[in-house]
BAFI-3210 file (N, C-alpha, C; in Angstrom, 3 decimals, decimal comma, padded with zeros to 6 digits):
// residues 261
n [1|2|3|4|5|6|7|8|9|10|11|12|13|14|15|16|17|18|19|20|21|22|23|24|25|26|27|28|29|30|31|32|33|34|35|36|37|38|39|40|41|42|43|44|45|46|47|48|49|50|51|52|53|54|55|56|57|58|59|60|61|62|63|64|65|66|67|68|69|70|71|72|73|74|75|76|77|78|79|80|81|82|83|84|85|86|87|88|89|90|91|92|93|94|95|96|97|98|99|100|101|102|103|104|105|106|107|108|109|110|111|112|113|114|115|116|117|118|119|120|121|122|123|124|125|126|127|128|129|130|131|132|133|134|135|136|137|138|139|140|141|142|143|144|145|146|147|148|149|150|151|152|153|154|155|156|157|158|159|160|161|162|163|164|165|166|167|168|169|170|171|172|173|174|175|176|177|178|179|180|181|182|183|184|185|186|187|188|189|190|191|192|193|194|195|196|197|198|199|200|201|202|203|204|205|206|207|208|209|210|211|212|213|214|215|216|217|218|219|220|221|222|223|224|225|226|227|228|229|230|231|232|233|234|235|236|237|238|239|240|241|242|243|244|245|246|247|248|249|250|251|252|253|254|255|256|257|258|259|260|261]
n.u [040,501|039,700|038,613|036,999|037,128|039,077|038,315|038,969|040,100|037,683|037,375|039,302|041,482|043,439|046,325|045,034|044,377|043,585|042,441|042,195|041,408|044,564|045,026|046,559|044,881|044,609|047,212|048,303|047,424|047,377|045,863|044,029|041,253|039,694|037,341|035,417|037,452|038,419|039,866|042,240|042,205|044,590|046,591|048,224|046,034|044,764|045,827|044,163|042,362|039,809|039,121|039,649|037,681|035,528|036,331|035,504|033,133|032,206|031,918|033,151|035,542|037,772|040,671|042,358|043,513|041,635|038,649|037,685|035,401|033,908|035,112|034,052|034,772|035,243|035,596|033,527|031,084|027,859|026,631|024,459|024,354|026,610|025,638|023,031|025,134|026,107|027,206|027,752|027,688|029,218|029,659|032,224|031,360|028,816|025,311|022,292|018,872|017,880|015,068|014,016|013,136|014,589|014,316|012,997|014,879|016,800|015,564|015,107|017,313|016,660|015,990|016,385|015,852|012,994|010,716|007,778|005,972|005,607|003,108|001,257|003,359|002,708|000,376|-000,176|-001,476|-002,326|-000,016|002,359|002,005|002,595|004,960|005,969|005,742|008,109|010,082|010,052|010,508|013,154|014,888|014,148|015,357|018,355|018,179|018,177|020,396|022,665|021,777|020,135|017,218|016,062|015,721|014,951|011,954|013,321|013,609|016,802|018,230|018,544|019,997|023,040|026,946|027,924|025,894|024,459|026,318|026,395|023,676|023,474|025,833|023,402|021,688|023,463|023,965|021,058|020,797|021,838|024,480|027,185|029,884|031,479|032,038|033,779|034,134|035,531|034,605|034,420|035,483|035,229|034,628|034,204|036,409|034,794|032,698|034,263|034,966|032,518|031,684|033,704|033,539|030,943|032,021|033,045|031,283|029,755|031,009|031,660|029,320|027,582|029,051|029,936|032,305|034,542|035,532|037,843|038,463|040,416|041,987|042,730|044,989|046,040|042,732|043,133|045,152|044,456|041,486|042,198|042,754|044,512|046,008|046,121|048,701|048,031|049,755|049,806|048,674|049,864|050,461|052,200|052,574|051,718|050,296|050,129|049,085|051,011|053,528|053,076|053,334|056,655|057,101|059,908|058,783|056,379|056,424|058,294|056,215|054,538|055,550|056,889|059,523|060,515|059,073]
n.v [-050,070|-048,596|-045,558|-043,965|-041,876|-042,569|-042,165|-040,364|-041,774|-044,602|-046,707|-047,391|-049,495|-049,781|-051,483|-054,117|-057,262|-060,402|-063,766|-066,532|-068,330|-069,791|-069,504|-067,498|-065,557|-062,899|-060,276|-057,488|-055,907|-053,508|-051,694|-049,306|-048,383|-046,788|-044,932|-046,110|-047,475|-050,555|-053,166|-055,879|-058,517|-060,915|-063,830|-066,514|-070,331|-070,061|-067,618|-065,609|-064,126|-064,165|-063,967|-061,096|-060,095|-060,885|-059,528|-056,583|-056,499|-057,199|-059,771|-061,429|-059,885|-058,156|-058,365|-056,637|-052,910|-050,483|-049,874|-047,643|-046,205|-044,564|-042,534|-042,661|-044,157|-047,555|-050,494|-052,706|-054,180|-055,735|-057,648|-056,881|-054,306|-053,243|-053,624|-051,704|-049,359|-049,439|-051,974|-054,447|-058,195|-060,697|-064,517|-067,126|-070,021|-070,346|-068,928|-069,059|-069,232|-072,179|-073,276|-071,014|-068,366|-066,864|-064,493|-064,047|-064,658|-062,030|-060,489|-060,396|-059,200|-056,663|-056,511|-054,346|-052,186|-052,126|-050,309|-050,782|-052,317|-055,742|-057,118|-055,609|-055,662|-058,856|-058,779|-057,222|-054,769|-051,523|-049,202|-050,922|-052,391|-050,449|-050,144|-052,939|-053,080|-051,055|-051,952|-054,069|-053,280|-052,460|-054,701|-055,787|-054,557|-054,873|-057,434|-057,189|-056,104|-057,848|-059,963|-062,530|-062,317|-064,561|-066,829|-065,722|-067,119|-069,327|-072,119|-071,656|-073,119|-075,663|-074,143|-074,056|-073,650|-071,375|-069,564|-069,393|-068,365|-065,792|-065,001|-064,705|-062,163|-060,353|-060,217|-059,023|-056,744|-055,672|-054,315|-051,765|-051,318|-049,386|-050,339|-053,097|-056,621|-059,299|-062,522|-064,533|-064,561|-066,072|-068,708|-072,249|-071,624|-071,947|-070,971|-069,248|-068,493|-066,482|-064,851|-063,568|-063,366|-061,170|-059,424|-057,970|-057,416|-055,077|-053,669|-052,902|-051,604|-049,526|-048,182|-048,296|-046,892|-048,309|-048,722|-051,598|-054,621|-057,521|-061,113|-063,620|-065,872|-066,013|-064,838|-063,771|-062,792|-060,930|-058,842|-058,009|-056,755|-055,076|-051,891|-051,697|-054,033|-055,650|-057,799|-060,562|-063,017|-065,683|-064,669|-062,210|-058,909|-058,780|-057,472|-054,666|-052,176|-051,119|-053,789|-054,174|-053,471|-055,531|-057,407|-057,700|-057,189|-059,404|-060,215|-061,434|-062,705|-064,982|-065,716|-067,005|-068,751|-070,233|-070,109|-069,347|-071,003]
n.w [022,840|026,259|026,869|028,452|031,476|034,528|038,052|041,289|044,479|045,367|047,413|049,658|051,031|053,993|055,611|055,967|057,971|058,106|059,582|060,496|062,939|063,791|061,013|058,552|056,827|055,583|055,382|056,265|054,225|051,687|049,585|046,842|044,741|042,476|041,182|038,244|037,109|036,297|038,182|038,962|040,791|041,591|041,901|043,173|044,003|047,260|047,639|049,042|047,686|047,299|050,156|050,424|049,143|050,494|052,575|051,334|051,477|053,527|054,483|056,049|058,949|058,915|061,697|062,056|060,566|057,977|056,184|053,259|051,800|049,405|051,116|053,667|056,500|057,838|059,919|060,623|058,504|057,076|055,115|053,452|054,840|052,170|050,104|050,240|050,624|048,000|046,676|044,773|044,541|042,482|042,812|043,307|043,176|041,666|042,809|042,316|041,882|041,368|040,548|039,245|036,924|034,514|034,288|036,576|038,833|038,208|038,834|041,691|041,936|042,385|045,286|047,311|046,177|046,338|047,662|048,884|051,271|052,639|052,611|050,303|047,627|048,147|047,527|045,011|044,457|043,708|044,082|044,822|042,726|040,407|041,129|040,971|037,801|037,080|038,128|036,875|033,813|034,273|034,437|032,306|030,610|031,154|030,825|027,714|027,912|028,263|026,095|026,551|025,879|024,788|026,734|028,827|030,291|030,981|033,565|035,770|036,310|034,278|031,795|030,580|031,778|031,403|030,805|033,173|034,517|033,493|033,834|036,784|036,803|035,452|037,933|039,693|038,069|038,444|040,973|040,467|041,232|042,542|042,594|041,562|042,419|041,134|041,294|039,829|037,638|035,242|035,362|034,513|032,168|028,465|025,508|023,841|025,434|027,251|025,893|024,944|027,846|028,762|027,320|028,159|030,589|030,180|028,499|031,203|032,765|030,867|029,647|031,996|033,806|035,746|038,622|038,715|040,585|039,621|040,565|038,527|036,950|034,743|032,889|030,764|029,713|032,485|032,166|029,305|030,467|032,636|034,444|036,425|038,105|041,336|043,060|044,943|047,318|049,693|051,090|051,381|049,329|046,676|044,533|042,654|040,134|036,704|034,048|032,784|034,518|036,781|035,028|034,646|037,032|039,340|041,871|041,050|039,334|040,453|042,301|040,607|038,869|040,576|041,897|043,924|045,532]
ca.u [041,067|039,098|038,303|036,323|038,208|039,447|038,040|039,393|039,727|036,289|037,982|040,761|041,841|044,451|046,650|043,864|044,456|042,371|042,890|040,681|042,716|046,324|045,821|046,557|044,452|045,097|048,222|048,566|047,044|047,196|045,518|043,258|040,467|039,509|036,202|035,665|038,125|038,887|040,757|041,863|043,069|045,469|047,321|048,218|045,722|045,111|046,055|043,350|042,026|038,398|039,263|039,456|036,302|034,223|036,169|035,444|031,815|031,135|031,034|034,311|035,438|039,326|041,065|042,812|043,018|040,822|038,293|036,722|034,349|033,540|035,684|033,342|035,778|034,959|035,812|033,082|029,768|027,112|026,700|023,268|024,711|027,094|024,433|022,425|025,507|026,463|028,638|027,338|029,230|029,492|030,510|032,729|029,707|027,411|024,480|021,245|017,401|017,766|014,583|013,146|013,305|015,902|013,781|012,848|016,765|017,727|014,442|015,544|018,556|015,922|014,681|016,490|015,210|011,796|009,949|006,038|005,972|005,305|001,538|001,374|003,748|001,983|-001,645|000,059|-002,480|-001,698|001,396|002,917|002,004|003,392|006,352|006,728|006,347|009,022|011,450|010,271|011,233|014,698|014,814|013,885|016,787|019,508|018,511|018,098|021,841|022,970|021,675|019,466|015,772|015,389|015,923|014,128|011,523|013,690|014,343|017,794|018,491|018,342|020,881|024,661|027,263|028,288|024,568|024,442|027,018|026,064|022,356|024,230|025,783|022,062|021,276|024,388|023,534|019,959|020,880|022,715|026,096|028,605|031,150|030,825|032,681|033,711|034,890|036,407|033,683|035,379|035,983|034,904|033,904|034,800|036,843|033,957|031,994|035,019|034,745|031,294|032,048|034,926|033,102|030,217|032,116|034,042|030,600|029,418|031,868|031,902|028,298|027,224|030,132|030,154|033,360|035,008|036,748|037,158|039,122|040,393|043,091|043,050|046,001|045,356|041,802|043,343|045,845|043,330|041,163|042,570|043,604|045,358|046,084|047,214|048,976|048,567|050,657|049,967|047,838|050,248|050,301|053,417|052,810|050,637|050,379|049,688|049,392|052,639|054,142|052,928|053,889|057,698|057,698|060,098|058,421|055,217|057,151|058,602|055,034|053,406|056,487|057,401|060,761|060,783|058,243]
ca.v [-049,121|-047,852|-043,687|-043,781|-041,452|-042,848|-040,324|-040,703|-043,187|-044,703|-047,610|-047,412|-050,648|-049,608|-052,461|-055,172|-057,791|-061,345|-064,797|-067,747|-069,004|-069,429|-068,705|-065,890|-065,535|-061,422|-059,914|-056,157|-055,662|-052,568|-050,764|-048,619|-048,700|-045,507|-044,777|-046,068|-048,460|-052,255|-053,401|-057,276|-059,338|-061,743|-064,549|-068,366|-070,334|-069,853|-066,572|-064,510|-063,316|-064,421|-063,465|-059,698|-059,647|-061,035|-058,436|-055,643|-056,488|-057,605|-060,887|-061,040|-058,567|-058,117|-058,096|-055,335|-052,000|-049,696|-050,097|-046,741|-046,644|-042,773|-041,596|-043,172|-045,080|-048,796|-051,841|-053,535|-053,881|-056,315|-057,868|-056,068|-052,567|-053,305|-053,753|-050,339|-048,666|-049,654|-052,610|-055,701|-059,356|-062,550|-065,521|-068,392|-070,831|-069,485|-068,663|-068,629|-070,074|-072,826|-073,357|-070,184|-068,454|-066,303|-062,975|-064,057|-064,679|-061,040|-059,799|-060,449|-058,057|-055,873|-056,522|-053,459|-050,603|-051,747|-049,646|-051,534|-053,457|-056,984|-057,561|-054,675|-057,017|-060,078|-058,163|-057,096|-053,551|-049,986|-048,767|-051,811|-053,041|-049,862|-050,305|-053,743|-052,787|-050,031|-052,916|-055,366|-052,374|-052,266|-055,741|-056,164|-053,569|-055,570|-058,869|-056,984|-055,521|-058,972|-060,691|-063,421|-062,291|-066,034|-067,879|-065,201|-067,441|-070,686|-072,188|-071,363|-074,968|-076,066|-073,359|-074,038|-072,867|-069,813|-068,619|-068,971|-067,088|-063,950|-064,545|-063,931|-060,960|-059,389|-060,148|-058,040|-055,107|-055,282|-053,454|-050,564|-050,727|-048,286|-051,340|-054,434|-057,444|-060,270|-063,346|-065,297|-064,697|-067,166|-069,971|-072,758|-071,429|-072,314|-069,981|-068,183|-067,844|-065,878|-063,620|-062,936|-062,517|-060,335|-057,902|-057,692|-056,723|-053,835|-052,764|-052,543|-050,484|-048,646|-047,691|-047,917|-046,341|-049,226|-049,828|-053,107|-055,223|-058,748|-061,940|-063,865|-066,653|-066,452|-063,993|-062,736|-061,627|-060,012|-057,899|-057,050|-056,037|-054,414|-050,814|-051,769|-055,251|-056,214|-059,280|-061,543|-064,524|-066,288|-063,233|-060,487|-058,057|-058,748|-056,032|-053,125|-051,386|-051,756|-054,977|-054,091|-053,049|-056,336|-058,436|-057,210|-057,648|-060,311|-061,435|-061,975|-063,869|-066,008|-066,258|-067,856|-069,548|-071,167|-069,829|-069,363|-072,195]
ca.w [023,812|026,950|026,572|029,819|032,411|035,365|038,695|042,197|044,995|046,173|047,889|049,848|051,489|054,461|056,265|056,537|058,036|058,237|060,367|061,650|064,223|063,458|060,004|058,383|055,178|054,896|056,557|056,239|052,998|051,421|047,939|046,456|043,743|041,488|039,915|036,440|036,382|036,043|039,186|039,211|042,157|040,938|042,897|043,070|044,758|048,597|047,849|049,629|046,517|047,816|051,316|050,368|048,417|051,331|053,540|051,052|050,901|054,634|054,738|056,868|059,410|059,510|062,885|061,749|058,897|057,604|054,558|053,704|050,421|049,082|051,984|055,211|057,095|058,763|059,817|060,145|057,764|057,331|053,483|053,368|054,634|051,741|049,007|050,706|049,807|046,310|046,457|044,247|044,151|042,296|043,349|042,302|042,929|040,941|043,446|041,901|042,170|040,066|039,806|039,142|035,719|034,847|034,608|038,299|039,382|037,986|039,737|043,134|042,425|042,843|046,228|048,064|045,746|046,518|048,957|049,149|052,336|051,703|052,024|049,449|047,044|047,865|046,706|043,421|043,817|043,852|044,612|044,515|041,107|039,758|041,137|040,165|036,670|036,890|038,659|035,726|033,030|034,585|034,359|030,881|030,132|031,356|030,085|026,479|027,148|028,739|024,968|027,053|025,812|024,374|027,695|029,904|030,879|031,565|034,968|035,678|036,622|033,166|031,479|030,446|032,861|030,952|030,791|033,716|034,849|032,809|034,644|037,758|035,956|035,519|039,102|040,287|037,933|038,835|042,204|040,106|041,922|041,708|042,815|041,053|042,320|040,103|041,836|039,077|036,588|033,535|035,757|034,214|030,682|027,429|025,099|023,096|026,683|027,555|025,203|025,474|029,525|029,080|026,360|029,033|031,831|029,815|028,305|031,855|033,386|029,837|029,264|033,593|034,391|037,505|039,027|039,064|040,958|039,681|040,478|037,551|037,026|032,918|032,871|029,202|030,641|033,151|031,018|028,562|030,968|034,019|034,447|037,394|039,050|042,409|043,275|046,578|047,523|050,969|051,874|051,203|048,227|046,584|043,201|042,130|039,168|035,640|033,811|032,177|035,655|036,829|034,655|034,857|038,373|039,706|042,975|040,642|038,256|040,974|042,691|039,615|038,398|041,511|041,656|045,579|046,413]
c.u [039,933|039,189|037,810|037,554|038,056|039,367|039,033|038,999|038,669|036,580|038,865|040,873|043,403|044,953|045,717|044,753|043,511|043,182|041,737|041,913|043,970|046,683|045,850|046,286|044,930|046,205|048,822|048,632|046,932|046,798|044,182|042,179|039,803|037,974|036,300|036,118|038,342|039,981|040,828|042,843|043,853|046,448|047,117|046,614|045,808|045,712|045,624|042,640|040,261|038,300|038,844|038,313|035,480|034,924|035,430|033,656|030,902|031,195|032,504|034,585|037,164|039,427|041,840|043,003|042,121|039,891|037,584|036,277|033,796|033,660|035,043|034,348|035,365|035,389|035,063|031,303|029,182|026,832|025,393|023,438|025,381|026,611|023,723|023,581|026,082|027,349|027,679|028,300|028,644|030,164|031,037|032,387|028,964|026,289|023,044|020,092|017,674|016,756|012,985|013,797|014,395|015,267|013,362|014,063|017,083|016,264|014,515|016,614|017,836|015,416|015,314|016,263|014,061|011,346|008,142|006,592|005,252|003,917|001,499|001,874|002,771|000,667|-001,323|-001,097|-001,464|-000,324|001,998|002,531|002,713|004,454|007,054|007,143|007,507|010,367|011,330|011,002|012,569|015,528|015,074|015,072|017,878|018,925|018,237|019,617|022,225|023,040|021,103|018,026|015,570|015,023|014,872|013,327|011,665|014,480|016,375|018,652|019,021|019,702|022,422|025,068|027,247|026,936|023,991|025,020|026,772|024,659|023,279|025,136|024,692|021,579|021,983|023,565|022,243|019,919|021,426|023,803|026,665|030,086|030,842|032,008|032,742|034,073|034,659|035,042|033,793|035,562|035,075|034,120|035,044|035,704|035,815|033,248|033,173|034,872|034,023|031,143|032,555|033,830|031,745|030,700|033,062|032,637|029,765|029,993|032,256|030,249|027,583|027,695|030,360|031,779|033,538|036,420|037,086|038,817|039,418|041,583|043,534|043,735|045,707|044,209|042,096|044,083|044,811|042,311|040,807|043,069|044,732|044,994|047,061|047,418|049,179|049,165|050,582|049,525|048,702|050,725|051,929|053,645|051,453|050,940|049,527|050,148|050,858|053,600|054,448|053,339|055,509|058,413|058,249|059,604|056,944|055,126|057,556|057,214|054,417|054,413|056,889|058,862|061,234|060,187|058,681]
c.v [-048,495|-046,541|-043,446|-042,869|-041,887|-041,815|-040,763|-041,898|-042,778|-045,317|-047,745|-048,636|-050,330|-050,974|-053,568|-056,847|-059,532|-062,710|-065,122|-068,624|-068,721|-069,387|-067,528|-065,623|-064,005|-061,050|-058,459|-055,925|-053,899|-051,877|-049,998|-049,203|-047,511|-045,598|-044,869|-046,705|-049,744|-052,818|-054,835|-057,330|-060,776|-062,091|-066,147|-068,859|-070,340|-068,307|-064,850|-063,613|-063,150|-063,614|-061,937|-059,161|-059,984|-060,023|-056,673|-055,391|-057,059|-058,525|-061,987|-059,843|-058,852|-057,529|-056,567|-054,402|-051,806|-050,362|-048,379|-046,758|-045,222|-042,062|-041,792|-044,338|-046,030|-049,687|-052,734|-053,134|-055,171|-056,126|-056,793|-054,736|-052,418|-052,634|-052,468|-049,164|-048,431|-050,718|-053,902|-056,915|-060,748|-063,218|-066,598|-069,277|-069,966|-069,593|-068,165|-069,513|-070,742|-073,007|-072,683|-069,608|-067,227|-064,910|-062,683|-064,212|-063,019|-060,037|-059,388|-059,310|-056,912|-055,541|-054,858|-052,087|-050,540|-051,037|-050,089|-052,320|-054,860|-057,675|-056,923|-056,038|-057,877|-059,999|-057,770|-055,559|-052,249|-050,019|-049,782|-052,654|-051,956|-049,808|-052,100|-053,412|-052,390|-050,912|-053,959|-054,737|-052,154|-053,735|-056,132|-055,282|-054,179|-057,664|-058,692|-056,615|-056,945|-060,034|-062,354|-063,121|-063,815|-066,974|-067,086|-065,678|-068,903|-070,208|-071,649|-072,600|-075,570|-074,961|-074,264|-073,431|-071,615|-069,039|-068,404|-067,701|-065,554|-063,386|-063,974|-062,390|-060,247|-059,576|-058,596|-056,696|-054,703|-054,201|-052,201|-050,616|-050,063|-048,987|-052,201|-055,043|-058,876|-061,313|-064,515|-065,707|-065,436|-067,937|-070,946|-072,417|-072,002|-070,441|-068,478|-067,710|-066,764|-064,399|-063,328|-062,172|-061,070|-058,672|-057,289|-056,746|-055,360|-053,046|-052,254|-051,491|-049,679|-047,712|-047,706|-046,819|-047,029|-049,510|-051,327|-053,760|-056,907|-059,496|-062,891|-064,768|-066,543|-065,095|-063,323|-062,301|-060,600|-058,580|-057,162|-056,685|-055,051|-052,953|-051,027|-053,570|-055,120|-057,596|-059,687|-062,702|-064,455|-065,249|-062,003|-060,177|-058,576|-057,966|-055,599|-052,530|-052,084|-052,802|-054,935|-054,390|-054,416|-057,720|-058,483|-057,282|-058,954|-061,000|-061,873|-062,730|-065,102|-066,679|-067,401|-069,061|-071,241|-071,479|-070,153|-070,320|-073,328]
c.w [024,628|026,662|027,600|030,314|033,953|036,483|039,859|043,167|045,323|046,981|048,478|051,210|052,144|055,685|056,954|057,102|058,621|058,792|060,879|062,002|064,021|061,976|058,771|057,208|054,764|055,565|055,765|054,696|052,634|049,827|047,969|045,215|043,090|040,582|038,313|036,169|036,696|036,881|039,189|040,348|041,945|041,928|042,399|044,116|046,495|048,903|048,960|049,000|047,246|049,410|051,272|049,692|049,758|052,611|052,862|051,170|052,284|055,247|055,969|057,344|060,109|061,180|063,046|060,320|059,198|056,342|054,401|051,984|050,582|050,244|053,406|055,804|057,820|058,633|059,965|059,600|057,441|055,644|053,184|053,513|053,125|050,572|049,151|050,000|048,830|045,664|046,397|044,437|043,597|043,109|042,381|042,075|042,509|042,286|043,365|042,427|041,043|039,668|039,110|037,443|036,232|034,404|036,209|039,142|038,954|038,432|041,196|043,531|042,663|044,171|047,029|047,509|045,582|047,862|049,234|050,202|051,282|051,627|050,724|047,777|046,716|047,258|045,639|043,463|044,468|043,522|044,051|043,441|040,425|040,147|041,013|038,690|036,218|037,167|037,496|034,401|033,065|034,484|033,030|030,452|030,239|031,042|028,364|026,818|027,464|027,355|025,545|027,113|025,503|025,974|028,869|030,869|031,106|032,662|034,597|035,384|034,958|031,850|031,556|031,418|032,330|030,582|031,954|034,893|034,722|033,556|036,165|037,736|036,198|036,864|039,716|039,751|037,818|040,191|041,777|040,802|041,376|041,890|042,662|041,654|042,350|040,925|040,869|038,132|035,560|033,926|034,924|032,465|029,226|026,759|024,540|024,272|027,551|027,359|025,388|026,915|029,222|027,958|027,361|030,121|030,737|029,489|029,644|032,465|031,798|030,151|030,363|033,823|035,677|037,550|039,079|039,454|040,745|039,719|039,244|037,382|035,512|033,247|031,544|029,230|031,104|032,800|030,143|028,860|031,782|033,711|035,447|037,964|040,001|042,683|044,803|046,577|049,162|051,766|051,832|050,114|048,069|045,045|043,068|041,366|038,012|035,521|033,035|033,315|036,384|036,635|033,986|036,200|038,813|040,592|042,559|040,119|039,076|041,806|042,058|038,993|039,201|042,343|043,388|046,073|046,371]
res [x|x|x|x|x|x|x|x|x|x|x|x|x|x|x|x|x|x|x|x|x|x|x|x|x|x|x|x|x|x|x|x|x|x|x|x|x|x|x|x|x|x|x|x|x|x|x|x|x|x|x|x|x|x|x|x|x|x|x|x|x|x|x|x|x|x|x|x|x|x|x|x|x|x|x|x|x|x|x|x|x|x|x|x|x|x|x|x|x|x|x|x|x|x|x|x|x|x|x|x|x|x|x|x|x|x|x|x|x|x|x|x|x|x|x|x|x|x|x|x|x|x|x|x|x|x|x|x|x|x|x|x|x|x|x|x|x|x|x|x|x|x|x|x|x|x|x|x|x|x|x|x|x|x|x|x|x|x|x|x|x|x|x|x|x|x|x|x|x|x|x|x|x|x|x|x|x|x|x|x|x|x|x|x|x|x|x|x|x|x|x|x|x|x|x|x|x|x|x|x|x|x|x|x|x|x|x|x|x|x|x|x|x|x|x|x|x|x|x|x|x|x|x|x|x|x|x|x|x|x|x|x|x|x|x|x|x|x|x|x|x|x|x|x|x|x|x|x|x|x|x|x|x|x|x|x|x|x|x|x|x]
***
């Protein structure tokens, strides 16, 4: 059982809507997202599940709607402003240096809370050696909570999927976000890499306190770890609420079922 408390919205996602050409990946989307807690995005494929993560985070810029994030209102932002102001993301390709090590992959999540220009860096003196250290110390912290000290200094390349995945994991919460988002973190894993995932992302948003927002197709995941899920079909929300709420709803039941398709 979560104990964490749930604060107010940070997130509020008003009538978005998204389209490349004639078609219409978002169409007047509407929800929220609450400090503290475990938000999934749940849908068939083609849903727009992906769509709304790369609008929430930048990397798309709806035609229409609001997004506003700790109450600043915009429509459009630039993946890098994103990251500046607290909003991490996986992807469903994993996206790493393969063939760098994997203390140097969850290093990089570092690069925007360095302040040394980059000769500085590249000379390794002053200044900028003590603040590598301090970025390697933060480093070494999350690949001791992560449970990947053995592998630390293997390429990435070379790694299982599900280790790698979790390295991508320590990249994200190398930047500290206060909005993590998941895009379908379990794909491709086995059962026990599941588990391991799933107890990760709860102790993150347990013992961070990082929001999260993650995509997820394993439905018993999503239940046991969502405070709230919303559901898209064909780009528009068709339930909100709890996973109880959710999974009670008829046009979610006929979504996944197939009832109407």
């Amino acid at each position: 059982m979560q104990t964490r408390t749930i604060g107010e919205v940070i997130l509020d996602i008003r009538d978005v809507s998204l389209a490349f050409g004639g078609v219409k990946a978002l169409t007047e989307v509407s929800f929220d997202v609450r400090e503290h807690e475990i938000r999934a995005i749940i849908g068939p494929n083609g849903a727009g599940k992906s769509s709304m993560l790369n609008v929430i985070n930048g990397v798309y810029h709806p035609q229409r709607g609001t997004i506003a994030f700790h109450g600043v209102q915009r429509t459009q932002m630039r993946p890098h402003e994103a990251a500046r102001q607290g909003i991490a993301r996986t992807f469903q390709n994993i996206a790493l240096f393969k063939g760098m090590s994997v203390l140097d992959n969850i290093m990089t999540g570092r690069n925007l809370k360095m302040s040394s220009n980059i000769f500085a860096q590249a000379l390794y003196v002053g200044p900028a050696l003590k603040e590598e250290l301090r970025h390697r110390h933060k480093v070494e912290e999350i690949i001791d909570f992560l449970e990947i000290q053995s592998i630390r200094k293997t390429p990435v390349g070379r790694l299982p999927y599900g280790l790698q995945k979790r390295v991508e994991l320590g990249r994200a919460l190398a930047a500290e976000p206060n909005l993590l988002l998941l895009d379908e973190p379990m794909a491709g894993m086995n059962m026990e890499e599941k588990q391991d995932m799933s107890r990760f992302i709860l102790d993150v948003n347990d013992q961070f306190g990082t929001t999260i927002v993650l995509i997820e197709h394993d439905m018993g995941v999503v239940m046991d770890l969502s405070d709230r899920v919303v559901v898209l079909d064909y780009g528009k929300k068709i339930g909100d609420g709890t996973p109880d709420e959710v999974r009670a709803n008829q046009a979610v039941i006929d979504a996944y079922l197939g009832v109407k398709h």
